[in-house]
mmCIF file of the C-alpha atoms, coordinates in Angstrom:
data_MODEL
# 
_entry.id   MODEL 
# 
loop_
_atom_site.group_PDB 
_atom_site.id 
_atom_site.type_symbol 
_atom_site.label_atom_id 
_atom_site.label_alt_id 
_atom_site.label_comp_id 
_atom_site.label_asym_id 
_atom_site.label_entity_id 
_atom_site.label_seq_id 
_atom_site.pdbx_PDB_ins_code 
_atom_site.Cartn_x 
_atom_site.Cartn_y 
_atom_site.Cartn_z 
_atom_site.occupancy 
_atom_site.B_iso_or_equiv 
_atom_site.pdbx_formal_charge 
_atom_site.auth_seq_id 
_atom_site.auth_comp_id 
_atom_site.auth_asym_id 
_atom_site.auth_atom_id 
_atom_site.pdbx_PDB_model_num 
ATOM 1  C CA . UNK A 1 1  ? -60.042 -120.494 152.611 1.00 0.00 ? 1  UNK A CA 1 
ATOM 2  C CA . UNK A 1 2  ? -59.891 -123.364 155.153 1.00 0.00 ? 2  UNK A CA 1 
ATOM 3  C CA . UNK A 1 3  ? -60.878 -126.693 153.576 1.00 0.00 ? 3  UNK A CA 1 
ATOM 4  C CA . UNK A 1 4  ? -62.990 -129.695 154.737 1.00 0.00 ? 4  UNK A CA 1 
ATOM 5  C CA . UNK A 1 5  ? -59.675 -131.428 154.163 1.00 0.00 ? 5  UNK A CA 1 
ATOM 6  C CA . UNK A 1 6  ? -58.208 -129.371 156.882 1.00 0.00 ? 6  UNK A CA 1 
ATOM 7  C CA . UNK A 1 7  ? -55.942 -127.385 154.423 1.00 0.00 ? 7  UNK A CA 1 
ATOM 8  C CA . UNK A 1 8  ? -55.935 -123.679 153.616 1.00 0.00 ? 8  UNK A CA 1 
ATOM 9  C CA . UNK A 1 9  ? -55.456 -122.510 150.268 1.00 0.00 ? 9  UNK A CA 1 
ATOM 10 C CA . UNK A 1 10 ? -55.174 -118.305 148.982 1.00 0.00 ? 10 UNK A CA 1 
ATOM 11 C CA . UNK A 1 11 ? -55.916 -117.928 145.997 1.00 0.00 ? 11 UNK A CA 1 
ATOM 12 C CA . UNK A 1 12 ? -54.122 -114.802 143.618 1.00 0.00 ? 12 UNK A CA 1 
ATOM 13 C CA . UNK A 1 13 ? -55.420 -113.137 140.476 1.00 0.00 ? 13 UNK A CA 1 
ATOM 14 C CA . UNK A 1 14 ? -54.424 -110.759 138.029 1.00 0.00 ? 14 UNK A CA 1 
ATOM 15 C CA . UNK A 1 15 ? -55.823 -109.515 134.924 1.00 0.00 ? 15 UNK A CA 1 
ATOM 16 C CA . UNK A 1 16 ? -52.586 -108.852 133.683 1.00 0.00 ? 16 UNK A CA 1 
ATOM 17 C CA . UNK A 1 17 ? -51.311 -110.205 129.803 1.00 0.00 ? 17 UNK A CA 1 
ATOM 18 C CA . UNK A 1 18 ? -50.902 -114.071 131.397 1.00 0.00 ? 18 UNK A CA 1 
ATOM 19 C CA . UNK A 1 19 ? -48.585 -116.809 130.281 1.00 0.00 ? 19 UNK A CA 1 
ATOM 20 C CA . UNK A 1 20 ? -48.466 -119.910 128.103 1.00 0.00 ? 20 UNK A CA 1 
ATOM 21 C CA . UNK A 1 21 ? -47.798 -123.224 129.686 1.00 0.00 ? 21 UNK A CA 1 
ATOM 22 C CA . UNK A 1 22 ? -44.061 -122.919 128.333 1.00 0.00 ? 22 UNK A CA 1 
ATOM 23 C CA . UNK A 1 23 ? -43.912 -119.116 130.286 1.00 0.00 ? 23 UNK A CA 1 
ATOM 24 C CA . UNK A 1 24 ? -45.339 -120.511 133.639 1.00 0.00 ? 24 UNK A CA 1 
ATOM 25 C CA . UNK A 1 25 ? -42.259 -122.915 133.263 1.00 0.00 ? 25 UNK A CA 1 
ATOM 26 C CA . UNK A 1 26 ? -39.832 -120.577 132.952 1.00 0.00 ? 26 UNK A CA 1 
ATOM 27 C CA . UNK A 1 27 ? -41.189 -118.002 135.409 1.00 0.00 ? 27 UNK A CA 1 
ATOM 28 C CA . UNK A 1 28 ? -40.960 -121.210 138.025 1.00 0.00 ? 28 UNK A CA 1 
ATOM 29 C CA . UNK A 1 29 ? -36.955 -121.121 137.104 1.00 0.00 ? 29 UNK A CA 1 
ATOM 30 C CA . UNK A 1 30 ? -34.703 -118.818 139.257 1.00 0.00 ? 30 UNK A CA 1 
ATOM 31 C CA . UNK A 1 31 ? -34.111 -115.365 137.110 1.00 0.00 ? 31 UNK A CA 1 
ATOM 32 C CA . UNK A 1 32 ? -36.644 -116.726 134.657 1.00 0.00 ? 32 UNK A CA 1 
ATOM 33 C CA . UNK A 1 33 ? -39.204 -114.499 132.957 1.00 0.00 ? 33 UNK A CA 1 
ATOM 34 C CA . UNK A 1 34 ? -41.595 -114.667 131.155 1.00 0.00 ? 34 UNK A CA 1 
ATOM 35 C CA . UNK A 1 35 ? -41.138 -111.860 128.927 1.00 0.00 ? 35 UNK A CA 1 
ATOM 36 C CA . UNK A 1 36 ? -37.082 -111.342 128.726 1.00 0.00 ? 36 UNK A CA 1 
ATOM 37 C CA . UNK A 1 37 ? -36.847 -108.662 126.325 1.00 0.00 ? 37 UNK A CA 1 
ATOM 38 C CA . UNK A 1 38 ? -35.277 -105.400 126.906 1.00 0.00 ? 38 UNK A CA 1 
ATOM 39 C CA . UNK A 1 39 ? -38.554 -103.544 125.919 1.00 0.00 ? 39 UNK A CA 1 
ATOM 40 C CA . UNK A 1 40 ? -40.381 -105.251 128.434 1.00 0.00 ? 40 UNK A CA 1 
ATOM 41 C CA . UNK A 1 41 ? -43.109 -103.286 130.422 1.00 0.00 ? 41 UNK A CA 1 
ATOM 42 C CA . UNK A 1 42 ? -43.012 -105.095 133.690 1.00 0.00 ? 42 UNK A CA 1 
ATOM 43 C CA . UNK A 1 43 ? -40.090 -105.111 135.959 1.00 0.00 ? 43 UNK A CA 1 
ATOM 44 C CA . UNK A 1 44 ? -38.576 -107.262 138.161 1.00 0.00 ? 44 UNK A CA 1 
ATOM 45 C CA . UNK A 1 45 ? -35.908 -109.974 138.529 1.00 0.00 ? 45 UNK A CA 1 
ATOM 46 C CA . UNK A 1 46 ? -37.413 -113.054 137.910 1.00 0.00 ? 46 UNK A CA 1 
ATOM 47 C CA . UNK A 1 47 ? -37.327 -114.358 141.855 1.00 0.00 ? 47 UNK A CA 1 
ATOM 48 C CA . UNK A 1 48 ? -40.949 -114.097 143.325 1.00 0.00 ? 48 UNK A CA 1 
ATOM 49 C CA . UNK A 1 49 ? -42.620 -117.277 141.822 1.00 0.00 ? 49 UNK A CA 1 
ATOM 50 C CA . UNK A 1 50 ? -39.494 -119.451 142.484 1.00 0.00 ? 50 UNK A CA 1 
ATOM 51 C CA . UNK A 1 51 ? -39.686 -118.279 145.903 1.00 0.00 ? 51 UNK A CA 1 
ATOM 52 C CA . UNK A 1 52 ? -42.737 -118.825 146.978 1.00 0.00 ? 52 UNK A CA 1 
ATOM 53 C CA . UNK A 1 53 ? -42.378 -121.833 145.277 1.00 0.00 ? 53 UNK A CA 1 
ATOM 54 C CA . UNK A 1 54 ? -39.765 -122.986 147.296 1.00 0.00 ? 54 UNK A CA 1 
ATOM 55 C CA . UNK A 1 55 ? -41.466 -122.348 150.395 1.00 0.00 ? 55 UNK A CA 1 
ATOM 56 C CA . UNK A 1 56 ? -44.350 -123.852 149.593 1.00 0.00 ? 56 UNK A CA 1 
ATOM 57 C CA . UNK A 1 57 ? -42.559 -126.768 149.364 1.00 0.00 ? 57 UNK A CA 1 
ATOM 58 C CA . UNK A 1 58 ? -40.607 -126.368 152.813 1.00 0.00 ? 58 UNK A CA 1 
ATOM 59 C CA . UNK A 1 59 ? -44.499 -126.158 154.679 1.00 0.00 ? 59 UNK A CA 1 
ATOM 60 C CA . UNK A 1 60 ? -45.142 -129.201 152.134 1.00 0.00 ? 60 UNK A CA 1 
ATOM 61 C CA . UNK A 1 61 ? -47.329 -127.473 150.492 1.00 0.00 ? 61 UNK A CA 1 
ATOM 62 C CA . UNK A 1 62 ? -48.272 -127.037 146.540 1.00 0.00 ? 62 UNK A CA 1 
ATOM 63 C CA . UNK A 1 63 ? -48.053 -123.709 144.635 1.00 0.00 ? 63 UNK A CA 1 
ATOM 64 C CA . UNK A 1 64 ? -50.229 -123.801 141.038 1.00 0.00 ? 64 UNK A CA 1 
ATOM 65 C CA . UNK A 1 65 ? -50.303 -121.508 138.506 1.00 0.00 ? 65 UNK A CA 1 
ATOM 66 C CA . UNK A 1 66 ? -52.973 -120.770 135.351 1.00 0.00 ? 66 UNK A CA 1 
ATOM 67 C CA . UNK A 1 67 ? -52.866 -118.607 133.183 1.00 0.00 ? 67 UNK A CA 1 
ATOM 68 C CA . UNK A 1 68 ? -53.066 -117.613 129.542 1.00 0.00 ? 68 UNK A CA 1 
ATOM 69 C CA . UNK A 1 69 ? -51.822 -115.209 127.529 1.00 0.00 ? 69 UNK A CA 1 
ATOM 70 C CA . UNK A 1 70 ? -54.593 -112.400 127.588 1.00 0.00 ? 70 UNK A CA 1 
ATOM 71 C CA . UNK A 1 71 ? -56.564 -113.913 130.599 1.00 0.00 ? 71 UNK A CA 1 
ATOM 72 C CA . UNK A 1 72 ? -54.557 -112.979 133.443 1.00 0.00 ? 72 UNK A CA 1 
ATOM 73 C CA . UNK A 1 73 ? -53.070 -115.136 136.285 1.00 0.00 ? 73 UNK A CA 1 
ATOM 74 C CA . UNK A 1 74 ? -54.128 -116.988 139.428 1.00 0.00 ? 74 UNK A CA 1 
ATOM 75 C CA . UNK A 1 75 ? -51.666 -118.275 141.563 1.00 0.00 ? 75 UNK A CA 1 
ATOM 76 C CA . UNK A 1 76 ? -52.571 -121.002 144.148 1.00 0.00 ? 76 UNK A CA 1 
ATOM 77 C CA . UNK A 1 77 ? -50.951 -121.714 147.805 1.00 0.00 ? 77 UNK A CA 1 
ATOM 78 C CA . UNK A 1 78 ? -52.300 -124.858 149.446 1.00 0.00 ? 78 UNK A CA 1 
ATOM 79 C CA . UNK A 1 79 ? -51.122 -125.169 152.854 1.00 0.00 ? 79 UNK A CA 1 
ATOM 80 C CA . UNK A 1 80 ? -51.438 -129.050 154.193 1.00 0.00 ? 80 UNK A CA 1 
ATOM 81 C CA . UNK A 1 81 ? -53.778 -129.688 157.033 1.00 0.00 ? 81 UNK A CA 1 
ATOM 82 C CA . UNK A 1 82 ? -50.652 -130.373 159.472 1.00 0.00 ? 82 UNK A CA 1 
ATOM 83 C CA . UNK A 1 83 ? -48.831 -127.239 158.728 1.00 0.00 ? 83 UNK A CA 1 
ATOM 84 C CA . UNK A 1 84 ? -52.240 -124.830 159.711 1.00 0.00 ? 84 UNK A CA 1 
ATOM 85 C CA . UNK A 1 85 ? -51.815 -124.155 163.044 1.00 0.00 ? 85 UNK A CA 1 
ATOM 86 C CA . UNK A 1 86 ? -54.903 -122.631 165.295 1.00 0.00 ? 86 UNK A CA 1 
ATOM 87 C CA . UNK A 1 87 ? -57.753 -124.075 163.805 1.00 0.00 ? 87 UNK A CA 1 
ATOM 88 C CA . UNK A 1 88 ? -60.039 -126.434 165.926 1.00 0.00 ? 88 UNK A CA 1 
ATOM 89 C CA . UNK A 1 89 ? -60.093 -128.762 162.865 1.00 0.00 ? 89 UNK A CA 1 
ATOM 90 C CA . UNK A 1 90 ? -63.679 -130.294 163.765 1.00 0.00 ? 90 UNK A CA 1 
ATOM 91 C CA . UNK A 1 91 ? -65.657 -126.958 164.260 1.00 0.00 ? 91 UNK A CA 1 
ATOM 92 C CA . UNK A 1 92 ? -63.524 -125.413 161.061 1.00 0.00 ? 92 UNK A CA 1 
ATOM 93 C CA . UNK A 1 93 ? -64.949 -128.828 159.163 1.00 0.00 ? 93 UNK A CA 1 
ATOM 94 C CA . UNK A 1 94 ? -68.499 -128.587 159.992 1.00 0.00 ? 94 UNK A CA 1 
ATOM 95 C CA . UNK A 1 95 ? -68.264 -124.496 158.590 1.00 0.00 ? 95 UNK A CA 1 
ATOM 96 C CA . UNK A 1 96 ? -67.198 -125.269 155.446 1.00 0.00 ? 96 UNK A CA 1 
ATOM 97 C CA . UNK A 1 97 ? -68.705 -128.723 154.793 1.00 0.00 ? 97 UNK A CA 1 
# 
């Protein structure tokens, strides 16, 4: 959603089993997961949130995670005003204000 700040954020939720504050550090580590063991019911190598991290910061941008364990996820991309790009700024600030 476009802000009265100018910036655009997405918003991403699961209901899936969440993460402690200690997991959402290590799944922001390259190859880091959350749960590491070899019985493990979710796949995948431990690059998406490091990622998109990264590239959030290249736009200058934030990515937040919370969570907790049995509650699911929401990830957060907020996009600086000066990196959204086709958006009279005024008329998008009256909308949303």
């Amino acid at each position: 959603s476009l802000r009265s700040n100018g910036s655009f954020v997405i918003s991403i939720s699961d209901t899936g089993i969440g993460m402690s504050p200690d997991d959402i550090k290590l799944a922001l580590t390259t190859f880091g997961q959350a749960d590491n063991s070899l019985s493990r019911k979710h796949a995948g190598t431990g690059l998406g949130l490091p990622l998109a991290k990264a590239m959030m910061e290249l736009h200058k941008g934030r990515l937040m995670v919370r969570s907790a364990p049995g509650r699911g996820t929401t990830i957060i991309l907020v996009f600086p005003a000066e990196r959204v790009a086709g958006v009279d700024r005024r008329e998008s600030v009256a909308r949303v204000s």
